[in-house]
C-alpha positions in Angstrom: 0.0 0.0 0.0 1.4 3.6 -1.4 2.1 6.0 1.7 1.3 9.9 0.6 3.3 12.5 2.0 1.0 13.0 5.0 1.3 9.5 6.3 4.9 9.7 6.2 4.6 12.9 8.0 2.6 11.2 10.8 5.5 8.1 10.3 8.0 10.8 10.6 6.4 12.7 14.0 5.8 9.0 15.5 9.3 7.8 15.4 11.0 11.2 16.7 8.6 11.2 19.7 9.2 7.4 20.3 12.9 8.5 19.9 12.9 11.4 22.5 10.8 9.1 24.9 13.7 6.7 24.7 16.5 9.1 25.3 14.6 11.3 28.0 14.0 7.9 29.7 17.2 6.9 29.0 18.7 10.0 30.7 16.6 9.7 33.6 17.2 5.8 34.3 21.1 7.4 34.5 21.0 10.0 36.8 18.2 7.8 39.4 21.0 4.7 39.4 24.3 7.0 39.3 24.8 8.9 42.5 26.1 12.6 41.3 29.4 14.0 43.2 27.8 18.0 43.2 24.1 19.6 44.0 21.5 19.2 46.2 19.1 16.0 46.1 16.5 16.1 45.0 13.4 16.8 47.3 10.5 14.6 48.1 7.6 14.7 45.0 4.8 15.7 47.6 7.4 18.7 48.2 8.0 19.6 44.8 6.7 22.7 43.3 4.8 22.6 39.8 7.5 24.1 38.2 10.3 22.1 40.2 8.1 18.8 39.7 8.5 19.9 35.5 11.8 20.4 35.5 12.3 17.0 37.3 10.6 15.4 34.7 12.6 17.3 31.9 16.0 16.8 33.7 15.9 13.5 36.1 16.3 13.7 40.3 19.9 14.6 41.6 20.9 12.3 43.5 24.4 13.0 45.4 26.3 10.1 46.7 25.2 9.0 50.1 27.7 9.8 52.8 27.7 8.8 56.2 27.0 12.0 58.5 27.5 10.3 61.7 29.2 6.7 63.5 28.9 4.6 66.3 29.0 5.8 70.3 30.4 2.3 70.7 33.3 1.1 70.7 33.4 -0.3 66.8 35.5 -1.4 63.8 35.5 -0.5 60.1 36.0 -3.7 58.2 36.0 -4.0 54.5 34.6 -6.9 52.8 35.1 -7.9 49.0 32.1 -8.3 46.8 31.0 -6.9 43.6 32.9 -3.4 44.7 34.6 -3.3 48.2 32.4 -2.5 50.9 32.9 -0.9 54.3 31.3 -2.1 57.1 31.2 -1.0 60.7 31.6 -4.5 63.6 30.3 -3.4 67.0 30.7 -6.3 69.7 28.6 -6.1 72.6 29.9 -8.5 75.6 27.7 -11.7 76.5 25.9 -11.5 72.6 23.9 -14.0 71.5 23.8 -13.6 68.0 24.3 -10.9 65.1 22.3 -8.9 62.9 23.4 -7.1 59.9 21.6 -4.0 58.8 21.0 -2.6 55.4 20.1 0.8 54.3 17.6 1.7 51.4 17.6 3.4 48.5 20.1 6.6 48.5 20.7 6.2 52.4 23.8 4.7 53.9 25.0 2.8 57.0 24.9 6.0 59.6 21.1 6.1 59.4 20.7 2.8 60.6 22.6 3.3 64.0 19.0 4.4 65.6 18.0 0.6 64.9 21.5 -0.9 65.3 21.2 0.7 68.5 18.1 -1.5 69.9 19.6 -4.6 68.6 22.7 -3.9 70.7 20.1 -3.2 73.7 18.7 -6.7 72.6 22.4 -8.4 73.1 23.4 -8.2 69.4 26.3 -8.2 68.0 25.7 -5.6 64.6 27.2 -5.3 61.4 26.5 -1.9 59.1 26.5 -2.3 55.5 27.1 0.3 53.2 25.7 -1.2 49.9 27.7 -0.4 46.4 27.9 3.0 45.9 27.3 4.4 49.2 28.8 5.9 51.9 32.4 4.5 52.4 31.9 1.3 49.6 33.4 1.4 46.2 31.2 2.7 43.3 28.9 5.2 42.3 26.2 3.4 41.2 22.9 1.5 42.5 20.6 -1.1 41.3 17.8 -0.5 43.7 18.6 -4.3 45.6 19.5 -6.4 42.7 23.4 -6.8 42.5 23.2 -5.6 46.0 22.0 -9.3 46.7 25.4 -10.1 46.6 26.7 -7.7 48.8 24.2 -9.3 51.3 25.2 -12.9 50.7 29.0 -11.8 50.9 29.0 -9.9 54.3 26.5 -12.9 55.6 29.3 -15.0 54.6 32.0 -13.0 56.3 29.7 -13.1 59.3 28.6 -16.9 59.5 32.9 -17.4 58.7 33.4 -16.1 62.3 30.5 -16.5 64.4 28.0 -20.3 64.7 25.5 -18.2 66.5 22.6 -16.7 65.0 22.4 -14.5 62.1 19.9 -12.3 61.4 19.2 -9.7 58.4 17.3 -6.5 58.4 16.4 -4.6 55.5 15.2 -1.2 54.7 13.3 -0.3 51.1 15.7 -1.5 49.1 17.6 -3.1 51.4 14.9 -5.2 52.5 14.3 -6.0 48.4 18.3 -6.8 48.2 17.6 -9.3 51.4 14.8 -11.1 49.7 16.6 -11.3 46.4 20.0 -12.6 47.9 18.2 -15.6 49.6 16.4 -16.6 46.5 19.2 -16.4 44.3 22.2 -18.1 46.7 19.7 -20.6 48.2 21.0 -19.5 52.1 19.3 -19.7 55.6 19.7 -17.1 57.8 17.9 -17.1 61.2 15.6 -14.8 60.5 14.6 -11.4 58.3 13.3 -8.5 59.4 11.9 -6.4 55.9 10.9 -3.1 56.3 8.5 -1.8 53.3 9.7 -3.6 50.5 8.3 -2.5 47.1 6.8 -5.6 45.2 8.6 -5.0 41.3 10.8 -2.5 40.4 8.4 -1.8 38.1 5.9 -1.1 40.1 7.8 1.1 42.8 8.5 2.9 39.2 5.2 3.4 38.5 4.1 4.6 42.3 7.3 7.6 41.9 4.7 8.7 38.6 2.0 8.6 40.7 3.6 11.0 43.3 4.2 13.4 40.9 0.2 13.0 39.0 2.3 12.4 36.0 0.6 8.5 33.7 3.3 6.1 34.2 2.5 4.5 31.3 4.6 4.4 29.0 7.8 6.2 30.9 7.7 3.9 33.5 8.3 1.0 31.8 11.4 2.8 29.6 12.8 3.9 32.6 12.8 0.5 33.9 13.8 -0.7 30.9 16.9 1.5 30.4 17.8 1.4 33.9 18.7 -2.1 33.4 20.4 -2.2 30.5 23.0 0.4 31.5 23.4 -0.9 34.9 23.8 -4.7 33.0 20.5 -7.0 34.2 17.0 -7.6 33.8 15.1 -4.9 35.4 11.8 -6.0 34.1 12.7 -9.1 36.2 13.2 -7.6 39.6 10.5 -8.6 41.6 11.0 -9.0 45.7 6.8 -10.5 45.4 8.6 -13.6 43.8 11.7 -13.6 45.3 9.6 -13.8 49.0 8.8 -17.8 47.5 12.2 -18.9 48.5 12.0 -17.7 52.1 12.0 -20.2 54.3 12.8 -19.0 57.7 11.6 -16.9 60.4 10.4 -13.6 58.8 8.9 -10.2 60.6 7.4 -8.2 57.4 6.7 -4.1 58.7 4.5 -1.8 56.7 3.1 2.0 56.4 -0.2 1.9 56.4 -0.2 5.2 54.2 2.9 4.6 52.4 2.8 6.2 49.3 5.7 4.3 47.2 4.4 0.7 48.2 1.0 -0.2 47.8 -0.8 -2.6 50.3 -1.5 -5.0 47.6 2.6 -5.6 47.4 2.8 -6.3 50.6 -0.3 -8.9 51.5 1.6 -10.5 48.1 4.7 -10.5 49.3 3.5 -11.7 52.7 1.5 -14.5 50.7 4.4 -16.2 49.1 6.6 -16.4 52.5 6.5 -19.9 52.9 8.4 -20.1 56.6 6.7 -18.7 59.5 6.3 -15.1 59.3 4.5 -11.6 61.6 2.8 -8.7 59.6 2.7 -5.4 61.8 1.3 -2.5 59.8 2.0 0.9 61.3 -1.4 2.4 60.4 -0.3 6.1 59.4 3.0 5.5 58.6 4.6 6.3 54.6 7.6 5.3 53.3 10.0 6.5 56.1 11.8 5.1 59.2 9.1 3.2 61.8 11.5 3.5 64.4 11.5 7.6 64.7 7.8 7.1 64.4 6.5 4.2 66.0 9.7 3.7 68.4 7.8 1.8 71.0 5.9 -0.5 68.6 8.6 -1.3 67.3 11.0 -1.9 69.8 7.9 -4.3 70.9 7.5 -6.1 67.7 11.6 -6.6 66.9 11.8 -8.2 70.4 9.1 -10.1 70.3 10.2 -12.0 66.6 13.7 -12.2 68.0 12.7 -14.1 71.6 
């Protein structure tokens, strides 16, 4: 069939848009995995004005690599363990412990801003080990895959952990961290004692598509080009990353803690993700909380609900 000049025209004004949705995604997928060295981050969509919310979604977030603004009161050391990229850790020993638990930070965040918890578990007799995940804080890198290859940071420092010390060894996850957790035990087939997961997002995907939603901007089709390009320039399967899956191969002890007004994981993620746990496993919603830290919050509740899972 003969194409006149005004079809090609409409061929021609197709193709350039899908082009421009492809690089524009392309350049936002960059600068939301690849901390920046300069600026000021990026603030909070619900904080956004409408003409800083535009020029977000012209330009991409800034994201400045996480660095760690404060360190232990205890007495601690900085170790260094070899995955994927070096990472540093900080060891703090507390005398007659029964057990460790290593800690790991979400998505642009690093180990200082989990000494609040790390605190508790010491309180609780826990030995605690503070990861800072590729690209953060003192690890190698600049970039992140929002818990995917930071699975194997998790496997490596449980490794350098259950190396040293036969007692128990538990893992607690943040956001992302809690997503890397989940992953890591699906992928290298391990047992830890038991997980604690704080507000894990369900698919990167759909933790995509809830960031659109903060900003009343479809997600459709951006999200999925984001995604899409997000993976292929940090090298895997974006489209794949899915912690309501990964949850299947969990077969120990898990306590699973949720915002009940959490605005960047939905409620349906987390009754899925809760679902598929297959060992036995504790749901405590914090009824008005979003996607921030429970323990500033909620302290009490969840000093209660840690204690009890780890008894």
């Amino acid at each position: 069939m003969k194409i006149g000049k005004r079809g090609k025209r409409v061929i021609a004004i197709l193709l350039s848009l899908f082009v421009m949705m492809n690089v524009l995604a392309a350049i936002h997928a960059y600068k939301f995995t690849h901390f920046s060295h300069a600026g000021t981050k990026t603030k909070d969509a619900r904080k956004l004005s409408t003409s800083e919310k535009l020029q977000t979604a012209i330009m991409g977030v800034n994201n400045p690599r996480p660095v760690n603004t404060s360190h232990p009161t205890q007495a601690y050391d900085t170790v260094y363990i070899q995955s994927n990229v070096r990472l540093e850790c900080w060891h703090i020993r507390t005398d007659s412990s029964i057990g460790t638990v290593i800690l790991f930070h979400g998505y642009g965040s690093d180990k200082s801003k989990l000494l609040d918890r790390s605190n508790e578990f010491i309180k609780m007799k826990y030995d605690v080990l503070l990861v800072d995940f590729m690209g953060s804080g003192g690890s190698e890198g600049n970039a992140t895959t929002i818990g995917c290859k930071e699975s194997q940071n998790v496997k490596d420092c449980y490794d350098y952990i259950a190396a040293k010390d036969k007692r128990p060894i538990y893992l607690f996850g943040n956001s992302m961290g809690s997503a890397a957790v989940l992953k890591s035990i699906n992928d290298y087939h391990f047992e830890p004692s038991g997980i604690i997961i704080e507000c894990p997002f369900g698919s990167m995907y759909k933790t995509t598509c809830a960031r659109f939603s903060e900003m009343h901007i479809p997600a459709f089709p951006m999200a999925g080009l984001l995604v899409f390009w997000g993976g292929v320039e940090n090298g895997f399967w974006a489209m794949g990353h899915n912690p309501i899956e990964y949850a299947k191969a969990v077969k120990c002890p898990t306590l699973l803690m949720a915002g009940g007004r959490d605005e960047k994981v939905s409620k349906e993620e987390i009754d899925e993700i809760y679902a598929n746990l297959s060992g036995i496993k504790t749901l405590k919603t914090y009824l008005l909380a979003r996607h921030e830290n429970y323990f500033r919050r909620y302290k009490e509740d969840w000093i209660k609900d840690v204690t009890a899972f780890l008894k």
